[in-house]
C-alpha positions in Angstrom: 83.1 49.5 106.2 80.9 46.9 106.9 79.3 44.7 104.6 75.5 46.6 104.5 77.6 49.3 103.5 79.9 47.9 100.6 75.9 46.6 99.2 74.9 50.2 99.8 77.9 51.5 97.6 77.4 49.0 94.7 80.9 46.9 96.2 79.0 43.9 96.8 75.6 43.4 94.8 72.6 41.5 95.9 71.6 38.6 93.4 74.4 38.9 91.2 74.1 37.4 87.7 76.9 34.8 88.8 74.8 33.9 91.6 71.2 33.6 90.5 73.0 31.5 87.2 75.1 29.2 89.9 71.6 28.5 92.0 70.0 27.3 88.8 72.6 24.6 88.4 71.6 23.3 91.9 67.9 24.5 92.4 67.3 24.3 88.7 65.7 26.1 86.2 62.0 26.4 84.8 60.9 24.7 87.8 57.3 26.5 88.2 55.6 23.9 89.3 55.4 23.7 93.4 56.5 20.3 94.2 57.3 18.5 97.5 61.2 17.9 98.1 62.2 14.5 99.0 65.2 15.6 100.3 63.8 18.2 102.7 61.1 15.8 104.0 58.6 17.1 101.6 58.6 20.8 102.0 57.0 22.8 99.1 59.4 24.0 97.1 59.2 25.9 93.9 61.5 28.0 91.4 65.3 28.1 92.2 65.3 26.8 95.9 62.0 28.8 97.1 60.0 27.7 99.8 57.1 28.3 101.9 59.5 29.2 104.9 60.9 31.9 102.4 58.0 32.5 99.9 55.9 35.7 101.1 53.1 34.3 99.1 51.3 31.1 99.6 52.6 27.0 98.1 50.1 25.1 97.1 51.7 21.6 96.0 50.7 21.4 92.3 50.5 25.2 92.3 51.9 26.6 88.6 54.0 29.7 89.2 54.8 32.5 86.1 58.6 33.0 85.1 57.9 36.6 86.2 56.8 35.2 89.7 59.4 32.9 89.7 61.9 35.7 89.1 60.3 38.3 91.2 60.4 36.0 94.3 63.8 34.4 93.4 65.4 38.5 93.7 63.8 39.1 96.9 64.5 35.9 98.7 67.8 36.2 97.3 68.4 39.8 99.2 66.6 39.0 101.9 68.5 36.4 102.3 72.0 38.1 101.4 70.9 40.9 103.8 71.2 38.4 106.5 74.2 36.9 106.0 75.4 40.8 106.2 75.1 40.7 109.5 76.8 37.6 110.5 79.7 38.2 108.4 81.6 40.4 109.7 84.9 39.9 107.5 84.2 43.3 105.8 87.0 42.2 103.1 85.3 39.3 101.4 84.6 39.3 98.0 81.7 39.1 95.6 82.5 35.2 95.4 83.2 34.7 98.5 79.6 36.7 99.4 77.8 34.6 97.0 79.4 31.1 98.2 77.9 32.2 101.9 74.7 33.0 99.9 74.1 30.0 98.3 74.9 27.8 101.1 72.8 29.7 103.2 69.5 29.3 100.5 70.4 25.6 101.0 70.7 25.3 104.6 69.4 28.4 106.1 71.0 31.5 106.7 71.0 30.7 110.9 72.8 27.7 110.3 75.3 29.0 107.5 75.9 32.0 110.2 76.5 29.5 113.2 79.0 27.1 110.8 82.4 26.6 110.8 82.8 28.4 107.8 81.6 31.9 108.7 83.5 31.9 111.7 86.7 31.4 110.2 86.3 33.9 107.2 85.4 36.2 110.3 88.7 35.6 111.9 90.5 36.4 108.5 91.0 33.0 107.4 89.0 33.1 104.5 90.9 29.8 102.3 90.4 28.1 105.6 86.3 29.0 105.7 85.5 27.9 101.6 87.1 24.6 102.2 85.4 24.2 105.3 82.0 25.0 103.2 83.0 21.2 102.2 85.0 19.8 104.3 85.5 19.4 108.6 89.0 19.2 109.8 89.4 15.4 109.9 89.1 15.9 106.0 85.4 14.5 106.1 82.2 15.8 103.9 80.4 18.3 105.8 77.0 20.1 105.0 75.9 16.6 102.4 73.6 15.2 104.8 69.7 14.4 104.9 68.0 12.5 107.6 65.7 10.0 106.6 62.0 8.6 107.8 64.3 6.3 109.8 66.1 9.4 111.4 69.6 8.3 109.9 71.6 10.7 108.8 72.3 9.6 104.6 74.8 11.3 102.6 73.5 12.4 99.5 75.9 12.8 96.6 74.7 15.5 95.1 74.8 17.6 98.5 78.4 17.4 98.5 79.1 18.1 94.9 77.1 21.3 95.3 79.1 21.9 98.6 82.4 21.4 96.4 80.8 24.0 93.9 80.3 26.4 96.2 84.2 25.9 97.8 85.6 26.4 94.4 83.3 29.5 94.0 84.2 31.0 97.4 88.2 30.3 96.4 88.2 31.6 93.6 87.9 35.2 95.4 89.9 34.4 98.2 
């Protein structure tokens, strides 16, 4: 069974309650004001994570969204988004942590680059401990996936990066 079909049978759910509550500790909460993200060069960003390359409705910098808005977007960007990652993971025995570790990186990242990582392609080839720590770490032991280029065009390590990138390891263990 693959994983559109666990979704379709209730196995895996689409913006868990775990999930949505582990993007507000990174994205935040009550964030309904459309600001630009400094570490994203700016882009509009609103809510828990959502921007205007995922919003299907206009951002406005300075634009006040609703909690129901907020929420509205947040589940179908979420889906969307989880929908995606269906596809690419093709480990049809992962779990819901495991599923939501993929998820959250990919809201981070992008879901093209979280399907074309080092991580999905081990958990495809079965070696799912392997693929969460590689959420965080590369095989020389070095952080992975905590980097920002700057105006400069250096790559900077941002702190916070990898201690979300930890977060998400621990998550994605703790269903392996």
């Amino acid at each position: 069974m693959n994983l559109r079909a666990r979704i379709a049978t209730g196995s895996l759910v689409l913006a868990s309650i775990g999930l949505t509550t582990f993007l507000g500790t990174w994205e935040g909460t009550g964030q309904n004001t459309v600001y630009a993200d400094k570490l994203a060069r700016d882009l509009p960003t609103v809510c828990k994570g959502i921007t205007k390359h995922t919003s299907p409705y206009p951002m406005v910098i300075g634009d006040y969204w609703s909690p129901e808005r907020c929420a509205e977007v947040e589940h179908l960007v979420i889906a969307q988004g989880q929908l995606e990652l269906a596809d690419c993971v093709t480990n049809d025995r992962i779990s819901q942590q495991v599923f939501d570790a993929l998820t959250s990186h990919g809201h981070n990242f992008g879901n093209p680059a979280t399907c074309a990582s080092r991580a999905v392609a081990l958990i495809n080839a079965g070696r799912v401990a392997d693929g969460c720590r590689a959420l965080a770490w590369d095989e020389d032991g070095r952080p992975v996936w905590a980097y920002v280029t700057n105006a400069k065009e250096q790559r900077v390590f941002v702190r916070g990066l990898h201690r979300r990138r930890l977060a998400e390891m621990r998550m994605c263990l703790e269903g392996v």
